[in-house]
N, C-alpha and C positions, 0 to 999 in steps of 0.2 A: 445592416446598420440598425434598422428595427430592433429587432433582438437582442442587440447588445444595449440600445437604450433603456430596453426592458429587464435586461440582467442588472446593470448597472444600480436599479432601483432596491434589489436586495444585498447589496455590496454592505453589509455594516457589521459592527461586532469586535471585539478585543482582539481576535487573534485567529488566523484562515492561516488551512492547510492548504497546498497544492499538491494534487495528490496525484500518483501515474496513471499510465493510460488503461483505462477497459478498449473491447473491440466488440463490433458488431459485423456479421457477417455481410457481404453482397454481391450478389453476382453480375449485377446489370452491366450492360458491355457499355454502356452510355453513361456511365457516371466515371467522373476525371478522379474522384477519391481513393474509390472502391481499388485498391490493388493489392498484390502478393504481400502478404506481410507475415510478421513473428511472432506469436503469443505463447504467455507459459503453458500452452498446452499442447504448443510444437503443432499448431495447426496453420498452415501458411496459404489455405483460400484465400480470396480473394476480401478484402476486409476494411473496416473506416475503425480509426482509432477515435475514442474521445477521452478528452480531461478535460478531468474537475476541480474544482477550486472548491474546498468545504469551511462552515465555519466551526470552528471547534465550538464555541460555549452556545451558540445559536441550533447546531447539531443538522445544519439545512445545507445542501448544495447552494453555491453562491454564483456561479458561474460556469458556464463549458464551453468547449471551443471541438468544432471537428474536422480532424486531420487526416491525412493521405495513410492508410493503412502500414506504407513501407516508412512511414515517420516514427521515430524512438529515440527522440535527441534533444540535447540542452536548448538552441535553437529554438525548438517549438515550444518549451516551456517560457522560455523569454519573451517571445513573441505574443502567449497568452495570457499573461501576466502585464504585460504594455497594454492590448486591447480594455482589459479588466478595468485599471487604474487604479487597481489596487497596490497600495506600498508594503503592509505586513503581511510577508508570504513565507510560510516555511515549505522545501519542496520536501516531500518524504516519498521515495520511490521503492522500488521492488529489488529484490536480488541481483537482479540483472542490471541494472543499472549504474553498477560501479565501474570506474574504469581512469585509470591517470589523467586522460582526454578529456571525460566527462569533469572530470572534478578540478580541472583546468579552469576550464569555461567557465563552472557556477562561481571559483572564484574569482576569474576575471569579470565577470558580472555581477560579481559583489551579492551574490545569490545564495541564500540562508536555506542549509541544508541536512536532512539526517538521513544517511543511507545506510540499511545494511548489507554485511558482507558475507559470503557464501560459506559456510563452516569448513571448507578448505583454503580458504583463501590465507597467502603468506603474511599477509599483513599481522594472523593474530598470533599472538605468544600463548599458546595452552599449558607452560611451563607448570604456572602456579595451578591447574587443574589437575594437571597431573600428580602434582603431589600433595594435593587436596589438601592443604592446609588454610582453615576459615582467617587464621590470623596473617597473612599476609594479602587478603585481602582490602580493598579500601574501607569498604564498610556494608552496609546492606540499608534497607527501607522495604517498607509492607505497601502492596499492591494489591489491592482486590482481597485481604486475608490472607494474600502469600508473600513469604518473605524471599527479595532479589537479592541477593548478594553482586560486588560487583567490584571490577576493577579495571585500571588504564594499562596499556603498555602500545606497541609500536612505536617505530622510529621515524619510518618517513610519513605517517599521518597517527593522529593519535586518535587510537581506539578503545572505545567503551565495551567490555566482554560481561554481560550481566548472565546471572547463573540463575536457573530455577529449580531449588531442589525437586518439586514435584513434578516436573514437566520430566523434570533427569529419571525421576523413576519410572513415570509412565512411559518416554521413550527406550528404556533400556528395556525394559517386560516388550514392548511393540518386536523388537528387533530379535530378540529370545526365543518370542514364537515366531519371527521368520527364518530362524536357525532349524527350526523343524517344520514350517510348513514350505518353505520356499527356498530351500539351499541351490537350487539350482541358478536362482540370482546372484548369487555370489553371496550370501549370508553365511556367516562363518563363525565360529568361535576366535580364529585369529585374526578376522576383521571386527569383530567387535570390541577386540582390546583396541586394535587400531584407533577406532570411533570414540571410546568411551568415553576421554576427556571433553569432548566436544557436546554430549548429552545434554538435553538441558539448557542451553548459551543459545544468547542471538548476541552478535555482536554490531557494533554500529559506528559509523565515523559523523560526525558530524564539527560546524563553524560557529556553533551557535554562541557557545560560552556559557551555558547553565549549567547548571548542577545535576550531575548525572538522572537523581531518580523525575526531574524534571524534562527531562533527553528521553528517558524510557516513556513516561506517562504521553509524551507528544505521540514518538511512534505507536503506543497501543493502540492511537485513536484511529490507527486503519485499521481497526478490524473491524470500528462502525463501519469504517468507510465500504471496506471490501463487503461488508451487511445490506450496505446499500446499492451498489452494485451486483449483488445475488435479487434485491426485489427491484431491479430495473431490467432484468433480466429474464427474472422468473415468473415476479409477480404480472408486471407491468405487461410481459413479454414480448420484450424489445430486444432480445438475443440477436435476431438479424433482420434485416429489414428487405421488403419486395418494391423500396423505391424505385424508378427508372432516368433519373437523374440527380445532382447535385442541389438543384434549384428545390422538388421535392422532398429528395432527403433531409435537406433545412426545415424544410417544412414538419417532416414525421420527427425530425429530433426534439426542435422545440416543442411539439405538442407531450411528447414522453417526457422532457422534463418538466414539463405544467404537471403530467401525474406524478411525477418521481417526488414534488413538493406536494401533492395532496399526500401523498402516502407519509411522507412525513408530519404534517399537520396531523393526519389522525393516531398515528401511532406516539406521536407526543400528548394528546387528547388524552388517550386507553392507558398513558404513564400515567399522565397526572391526575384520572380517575380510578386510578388500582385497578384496571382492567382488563389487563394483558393477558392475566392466567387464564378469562375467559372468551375473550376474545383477540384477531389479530386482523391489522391492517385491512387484510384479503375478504374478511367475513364483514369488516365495516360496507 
């Protein structure tokens, strides 16, 4: 209850992401968290999930909540989001995270969401990729100096299929030299025409009602996130924890996330004094 008094005091700001879960490892046979779970790296120790709630224009973790490892569901997003009291929350989750069921819930809970979809998935029409024509496109916008081109289709949910020319090149040379260093993966010449249309593209469903290059610019901001997540991990090193209960592990979590905000403070500091190219957070 402490803790959340205490989050509660950084709760401000135009616009919070709700962002998926990271995992920390644990093996203590006394902790009720700690169980078998699923991470994108198909590692299924025994494990605590945590999510974060971030603030896009503040750039600061706003809140966390720690869950039962075997937890990956709409549910515990609601649920941390109630505790929060936060009202503007967009969820933005992982690949994995799409699913009829799931996108049931967030809209019977009236839950503002951008998910994307796994580059096989039926949902998308690679129609117009395939015949590569820029004029049937809806339109494009500049992102970072690069231009996204982008357009709708789907029937039973509507999807945003945004295209990066450069990313399309770099992934197709990626996959070229796995035709020569690693055919024994199944890397092919006739699976790479397979592929081809899909080079390049993230696709994405989302409830929101913005305007596309306003839909993409939301999802880019997990890559701070998943940034921050690599130095809560790395830096911090808080990858897995040698808690022996639930009561302590509250304990060792809150105190990583007291550094996870220094480390922000100082790397917003080394921004705002041009500092970065010589120093980093770690060397602060």
């Amino acid at each position: 209850e402490n803790i959340v008094k205490f989050l509660k005091k950084f709760v401000s700001g135009s616009s919070k992401l709700l962002i998926d879960l990271t995992h920390v490892f644990s093996s203590s046979k006394n902790m009720v968290l700690s169980e078998k779970g699923y991470n994108s790296k198909l590692d299924f120790s025994p494990q605590i999930n945590l999510l974060f709630i971030f603030s896009e224009d503040k750039k600061l973790p706003l809140f966390y909540r720690i869950l039962p490892g075997s937890v990956r569901d709409v549910s515990s997003l609601k649920a941390t989001i109630k505790e929060s009291g936060i009202k503007d929350i967009i969820i933005i989750a992982d690949k994995g995270f799409y699913s009829e069921n799931n996108i049931a819930l967030l809209e019977e809970g009236k839950l503002k969401y951008i998910l994307p979809l796994k580059r096989n998935s039926s949902l998308i029409d690679y129609k117009i990729l395939k015949e590569d024509k820029k004029k049937d496109f809806d339109g494009y916008f500049k992102f970072k100096d690069r231009y996204i081109w982008y357009y709708r289709c789907g029937q039973k949910l509507p999807v945003l299929v945004f295209l990066d020319d450069e990313l399309r090149v770099k992934e197709e040379k990626d996959y070229l030299g796995r035709i020569e260093t690693h055919p024994e993966f199944g890397y092919s010449p006739a699976n790479f025409k397979k592929l081809e249309p899909c080079f390049g593209t993230i696709s994405l469903i989302s409830n929101l009602g913005e305007p596309a290059p306003k839909i993409y610019n939301y999802f880019k901001t997990r890559v701070g996130v998943e940034q921050a997540f690599d130095a809560f991990k790395n830096v911090i090193s808080a990858d897995r924890s040698y808690m022996r209960n639930d009561f302590s592990m509250e304990g060792w979590m809150f105190i990583n996330y007291l550094a996870l905000l220094y480390y922000y403070k100082i790397y917003k500091k080394l921004l705002e004094k041009k500092l970065l190219s010589r120093y980093s957070p770690s060397d602060v």
